[in-house]
Every structure is written in C-alpha cells, then in structure tokens.
N, C-alpha and C positions, 0 to 999 in steps of 0.2 A: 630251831636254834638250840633244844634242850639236846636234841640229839648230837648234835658236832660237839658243842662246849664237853658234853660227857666224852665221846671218841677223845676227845683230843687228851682228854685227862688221862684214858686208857692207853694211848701211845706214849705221854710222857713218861708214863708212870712204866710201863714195860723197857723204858730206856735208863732208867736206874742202873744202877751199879745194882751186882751180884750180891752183896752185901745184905742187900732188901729185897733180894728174889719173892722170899717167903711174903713177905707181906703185900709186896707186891700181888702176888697171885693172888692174893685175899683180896687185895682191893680191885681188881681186874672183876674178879668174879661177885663183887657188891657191886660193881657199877652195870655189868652186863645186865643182873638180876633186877636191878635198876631200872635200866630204859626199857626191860622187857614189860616189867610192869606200867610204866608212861605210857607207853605203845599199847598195849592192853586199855588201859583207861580213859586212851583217847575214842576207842571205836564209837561206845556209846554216845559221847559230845556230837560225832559226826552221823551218827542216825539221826539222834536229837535236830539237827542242820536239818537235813533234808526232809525232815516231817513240818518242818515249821519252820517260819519266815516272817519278818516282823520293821518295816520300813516307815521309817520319817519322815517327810519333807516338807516342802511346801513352796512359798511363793512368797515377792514382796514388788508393786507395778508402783510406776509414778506413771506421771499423764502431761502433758502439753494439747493444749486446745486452743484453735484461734476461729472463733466464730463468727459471721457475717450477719447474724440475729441479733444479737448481744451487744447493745452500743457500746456498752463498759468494757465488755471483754475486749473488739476490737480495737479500743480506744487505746488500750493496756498492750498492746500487740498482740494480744492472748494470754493465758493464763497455765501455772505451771501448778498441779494439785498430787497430792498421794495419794495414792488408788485404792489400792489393799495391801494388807498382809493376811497368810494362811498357811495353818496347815493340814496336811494330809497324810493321812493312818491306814498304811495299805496292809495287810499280810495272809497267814493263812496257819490251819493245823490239822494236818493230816488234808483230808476233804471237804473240811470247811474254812469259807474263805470269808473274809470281813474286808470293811472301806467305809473310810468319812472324810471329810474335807469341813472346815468351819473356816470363815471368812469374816476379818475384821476392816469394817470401812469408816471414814471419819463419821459417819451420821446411823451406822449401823452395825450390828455383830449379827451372822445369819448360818442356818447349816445350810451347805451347799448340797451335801448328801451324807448318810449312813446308815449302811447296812450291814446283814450278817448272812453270808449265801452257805450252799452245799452243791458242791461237783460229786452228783452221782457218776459221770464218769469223763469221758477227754470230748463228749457232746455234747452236756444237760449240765443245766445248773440253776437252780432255784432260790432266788433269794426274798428277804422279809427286813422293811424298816423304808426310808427315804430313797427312793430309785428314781433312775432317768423313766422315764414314760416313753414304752418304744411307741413312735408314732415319725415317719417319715425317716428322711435319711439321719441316719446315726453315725458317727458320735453328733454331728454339729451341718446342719445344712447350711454353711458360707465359710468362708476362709476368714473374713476379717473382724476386727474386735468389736464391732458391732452386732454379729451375729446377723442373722435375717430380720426384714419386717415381723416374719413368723413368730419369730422367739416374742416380740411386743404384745402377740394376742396369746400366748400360752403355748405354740404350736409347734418349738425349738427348746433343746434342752428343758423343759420342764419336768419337776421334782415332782413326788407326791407319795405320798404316805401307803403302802401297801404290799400285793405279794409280784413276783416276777419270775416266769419261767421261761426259758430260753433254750431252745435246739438247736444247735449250728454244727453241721453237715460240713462235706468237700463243696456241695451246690447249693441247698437249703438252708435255709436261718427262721423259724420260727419264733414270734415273741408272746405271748398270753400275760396278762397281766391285771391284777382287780387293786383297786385306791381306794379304800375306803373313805379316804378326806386326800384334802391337802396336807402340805408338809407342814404346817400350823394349827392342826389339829381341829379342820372343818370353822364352821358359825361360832362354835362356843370352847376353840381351842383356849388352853392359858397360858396366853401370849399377851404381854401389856400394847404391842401396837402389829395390827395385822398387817400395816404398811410393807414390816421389814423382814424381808423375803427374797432372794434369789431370782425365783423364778413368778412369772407372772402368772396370777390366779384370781377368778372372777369372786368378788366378795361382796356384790350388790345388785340390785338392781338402778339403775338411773333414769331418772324418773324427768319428763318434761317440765323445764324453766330451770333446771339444775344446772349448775356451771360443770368442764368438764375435770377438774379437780376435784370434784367436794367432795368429800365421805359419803357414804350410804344414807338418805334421810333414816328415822329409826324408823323399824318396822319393815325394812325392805332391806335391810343386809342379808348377804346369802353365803354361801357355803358350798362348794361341790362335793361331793357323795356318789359312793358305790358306782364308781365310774370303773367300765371293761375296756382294755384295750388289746386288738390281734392286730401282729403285724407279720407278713410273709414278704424274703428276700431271695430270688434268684441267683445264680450268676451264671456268668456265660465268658466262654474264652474265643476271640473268633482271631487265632496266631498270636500277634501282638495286641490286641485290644481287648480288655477285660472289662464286664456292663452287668450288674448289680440292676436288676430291674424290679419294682416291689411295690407293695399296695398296704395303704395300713387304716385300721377303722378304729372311731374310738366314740363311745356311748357313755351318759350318764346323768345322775339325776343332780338337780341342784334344791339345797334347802336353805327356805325363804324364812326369816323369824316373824312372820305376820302368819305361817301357813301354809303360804300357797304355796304348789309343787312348779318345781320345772325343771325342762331337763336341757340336754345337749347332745349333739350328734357331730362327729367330724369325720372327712377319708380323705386318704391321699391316693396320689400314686407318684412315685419315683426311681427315676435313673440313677446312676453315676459312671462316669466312662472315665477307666483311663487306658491313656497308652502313652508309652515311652515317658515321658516329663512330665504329659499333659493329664489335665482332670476337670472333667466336665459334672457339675451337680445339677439335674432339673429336680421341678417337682409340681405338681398341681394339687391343691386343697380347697375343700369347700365345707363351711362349718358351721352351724345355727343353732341359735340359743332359742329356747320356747318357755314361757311362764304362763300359766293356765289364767285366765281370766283377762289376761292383759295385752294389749298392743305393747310389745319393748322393743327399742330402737335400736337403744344404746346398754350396754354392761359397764358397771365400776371393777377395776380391775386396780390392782395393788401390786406396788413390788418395790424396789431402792426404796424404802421411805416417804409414798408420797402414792396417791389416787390417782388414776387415770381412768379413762372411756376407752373401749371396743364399741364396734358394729355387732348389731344382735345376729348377724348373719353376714356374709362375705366372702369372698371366693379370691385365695393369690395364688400366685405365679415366681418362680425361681426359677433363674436361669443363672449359675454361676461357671467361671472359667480358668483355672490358676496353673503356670508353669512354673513347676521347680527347679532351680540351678546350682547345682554344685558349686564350690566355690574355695579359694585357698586363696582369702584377701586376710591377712594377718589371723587375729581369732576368728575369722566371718568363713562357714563352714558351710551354708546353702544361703538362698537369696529365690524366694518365693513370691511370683508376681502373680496378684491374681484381680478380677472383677467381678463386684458378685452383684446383681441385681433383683430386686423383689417389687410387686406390683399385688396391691389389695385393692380390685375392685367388686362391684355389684353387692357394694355395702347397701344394707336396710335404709329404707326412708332416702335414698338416693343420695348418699354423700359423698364428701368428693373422694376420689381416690389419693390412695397413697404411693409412693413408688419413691424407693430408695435406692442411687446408687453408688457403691463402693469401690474407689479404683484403688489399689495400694498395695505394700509391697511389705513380706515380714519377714526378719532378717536374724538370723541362727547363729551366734556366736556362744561354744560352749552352756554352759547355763543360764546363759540370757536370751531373750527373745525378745524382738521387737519389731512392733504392728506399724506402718505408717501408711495411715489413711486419708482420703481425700471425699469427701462423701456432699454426694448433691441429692435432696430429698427436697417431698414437698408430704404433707402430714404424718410424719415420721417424728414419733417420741423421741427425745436426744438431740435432735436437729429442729429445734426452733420449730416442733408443733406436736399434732396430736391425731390420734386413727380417728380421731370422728372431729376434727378440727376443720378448716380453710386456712393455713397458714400462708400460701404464697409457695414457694420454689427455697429453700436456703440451703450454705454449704458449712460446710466444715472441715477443715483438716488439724489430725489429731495425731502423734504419737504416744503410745504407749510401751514403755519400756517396762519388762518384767525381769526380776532376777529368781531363777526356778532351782531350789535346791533338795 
C-alpha cells in the first residue's frame, strides 16, 4: 500500500505544469529515496517472519447428552451442558519449537500439555516439559469423542511430565521417552486436588471393602515414577493401500507413601490402514500393575475431577473403522462416519469385562466440528459404570459441538 500511494504521488506530481519542474524533480527524487529506504527496512521484518512464528487459538465445545442410566437425565429428555473453553500456544524460533494447551471445565481448569522442543533437523526432535506418551497408535486410537476404553486406563492420549525424542524417517518413526512423574508432579506434587487432570493416572492403591470412587485410604496413595517408554512404527505402501504397523513398550516404577515399591509394565502392538476414504485402526495391549508384598486387584485412578478403579492387570482390544466424505452441503465441508470399538478383558480377580461401542458421525463445517455419538457399553466410565464395576449393558447418545479458532 506504502508503495502505490508514494508512485501515485510521483506521477501526480511529474504532471504539474513547467512552472514547478524544479521542485518537482526535488520532490520526485525525496520520494524515490523514500521507498528505497521502506523497501530496505522491510528485508529484516521478513527474515524476522521466517525465523519465528507464534499462533493463538484455541477452542470453546458445548455437549447434549441423553442417557438411558440416568433417570433424571432421561426424564429431562437429556441434558444440554458446556464442555470447555481453551487455548493453545503454538510457535517456534529458529529451531526451537514450543506448545501448550490449558483447558477450562465448569468443575476444573487443567494443562492439557506444554512443552519446549529442538528440531536438530527436518528428522529429530527432542522435546522437555508435559508430552503425549508415545505408546500405541498416535495422535488418538478412535475417531469419536469418547476416545477408546484405553484412554480410561491411562493407555490413550496420556500426558506426563518428562523428556521425548522422536525419529521420523520416509518409513521409520522412532519414539524414546523417560517421565519422571505425572503431569501433577508425582505422590507429592503441589496441586490442591489430584483429581483434576486431563489425562488418567494411577494415584493409589485400592484396597479390599473399598467402594470404587473413594480416594486412596492414607498410607496407600501412589504416584508413578521414572517410567521409560519405546515405540517403533513402520509403514508400508502396497499401490493404493498405506499400513502403519508398530509395537510399543512402556515400563515403570510406582511410589507408595507407606514405602512399598511397585511398578508397571505395558506393550502393544498396532495397525492403521488406509485406502482411498477408508481407515481402519487395530490394536492389542496388555498391562500389569505389581506392589511388593501385596495381592492388588484393583488401581485408583484420577482424572475429570473425581476417583475411579482400574484392573491391576488386563488385556484390550481395538478395532475401529471410519469413512470420510467430502461434502458441499452449505458450510458442511466433509462428513466422517466412523465405528470404533474396544473390549478390556482378562481383568485381575476375574471381573467382568468391559466393551465399548461407538457408532457416529463428525461433521466439518469451517471452524466447527461436530461429534455425534451413539454409544452402547457395559462397564465403561461415562456410560453408567466403571472398569472394575458390573454395571449391566447402557447407552448413550451424545453431541458435541466445538467451535475451533
């Protein structure tokens, strides 16, 4: 803009009468000297650009729930609640790159993640602070807003306080990773309620005649510690069909505030196929908690606000399925139908399984997204029960609309 408005003044100005030649040319030659110098001053603004980058945004969901559990809810025809608002702090400076997300809920405020990385180069990158936990298929093993049963025992998207190094190849994807704690800073972070967490993290032991809500009795809250995680990911082109095939192991120790030691073990192994529209996500995991001196059954496990149970050991199953559709229905820009299914059996002490299924469809218009779910579970947290519960069979359908800015 600086540039034309000056030109235009230089032609006006050469269209003078004779009269004002002279000064003219004077002022011809201030204005040329002018934009040579803007033009000059701008170079470094645009190095400056390209070395650094620095983005805002974030999120704001409401929720509709009509559940078959829930005599009130039902009664109510369902209920209409506000989800979140968040935001998130992306950017970078030169070759170091940083990211956080904080999420505000009506019963919680929690960090979803943040960190501060370095791109040794367009392979490697190493980062330090609040990280996802490479362990099975990444970003998210399910398409719908429930996530997997997984994510309920820690074993999906979960956060954790430590370091992260990452190889990714044209074929290869390597992840290494040490957590010193959780992202609440272990047994004796300073946090006034370990409840309120994102992601789910074992914070106790639970102990027989315990209900499967209650807090840790004292003396048996726990903490996880100096936990290692490798994960290794394939891929493979066979014409149209691209399969992501990968194995991931994750070890660690848990500290008891009575003392006693114990630890954890988990592995997977995982697919993903896609071709043409279609996207197929499998996975297998099997995971076991050990506390020295003790038969343990059951884990308290923390996150939204509120205590929950794990299986001290267990073994699930993922098999999800989603086709995407392009779409020019007014602002509806794709239309994503997917099914995702998860099954947690051969839980400790023989209880009953769990198996969650998610039929539902999420829907792309510009900066909104929306989940619409249909979901039939039977000891499945969120859906009228719990991993070490007997709840019975119940459903729920739920939309979630988010606006992403």
């Amino acid at each position: 803009m600086t540039r034309y408005t000056l030109t235009a003044c230089c032609v006006a100005l050469a269209l003078s009468t004779n009269a004002y030649a002279a000064p003219v040319d004077e002022e011809i030659a201030a204005l040329k000297a002018r934009i040579e110098q803007l033009e000059s001053a701008k170079e470094p603004v645009t190095e400056a650009k390209e070395d650094s980058s620095l983005k805002i945004g974030g999120a704001v969901r409401f929720q509709y729930s009509y559940e078959n559990y829930d005599d009130d809810n039902s009664d109510r025809g369902g209920d209409a609640d506000f989800d979140l608002f968040r935001i998130d702090i992306d950017g970078h400076y030169k070759d170091v790159v940083f990211s956080a997300q904080y999420r505000w809920f009506q019963y919680m405020n929690v960090i979803q993640h943040a960190w501060v990385g370095y791109n040794f180069d367009e392979q490697q990158q190493a980062k330090v602070g609040v990280t996802q936990v490479p362990f099975g298929i990444l970003t998210w093993a399910s398409n719908s807003y429930f996530f997997s049963s997984n994510f309920y025992l820690g074993l999906e998207d979960d956060q954790d306080l430590g370091l992260n190094y990452t190889y990714s190849g044209d074929k290869n994807r390597f992840d290494f990773a040490f957590y010193k704690n959780d992202e609440l800073g272990g047994i004796d972070g300073y946090v006034t309620d370990r409840t309120d967490r994102y992601a789910y993290d074992v914070v106790g032991i639970r102990l027989a005649g315990e209900g499967i809500y209650d807090a840790p009795t004292d003396g048996y809250e726990a903490g996880e510690k100096n936990t290692f995680n490798a994960r290794y990911a394939h891929n493979l082109d066979f014409n149209d069909v691209a399969v992501e095939l990968g194995v991931s192991v994750q070890a660690g120790q848990l500290e008891i505030a009575n003392g006693t030691d114990g630890d954890n073990l988990a592995a997977a192994v995982h697919s993903v196929i896609n071709y043409d529209r279609w996207n197929v996500k499998l996975q297998l995991t099997d995971y076991k908690y050990d506390v020295d001196g003790m038969e343990v059954d059951r884990m308290v496990v923390a996150a939204y606000h509120f205590y929950d149970s794990i299986p001290a050991e267990a073994t699930s199953y993922i098999a999800n399925v989603a086709y995407s559709l392009p779409v020019n229905i007014g602002p509806v820009s794709n239309l994503t139908f997917y099914n995702d299914y998860s099954l947690i059996t051969g839980k400790s002490a023989e209880q009953e399984d769990t198996f969650m299924n998610v039929t539902g469809m999420a829907i792309t218009a510009g900066g909104l997204y929306t989940y619409v779910d249909f979901v039939v579970a039977e000891n499945q947290p969120f859906v009228g029960g719990s991993m070490v519960g007997d709840s019975g069979t119940n459903q729920r359908f739920n939309i979630n609309v988010g606006y992403y800015f």
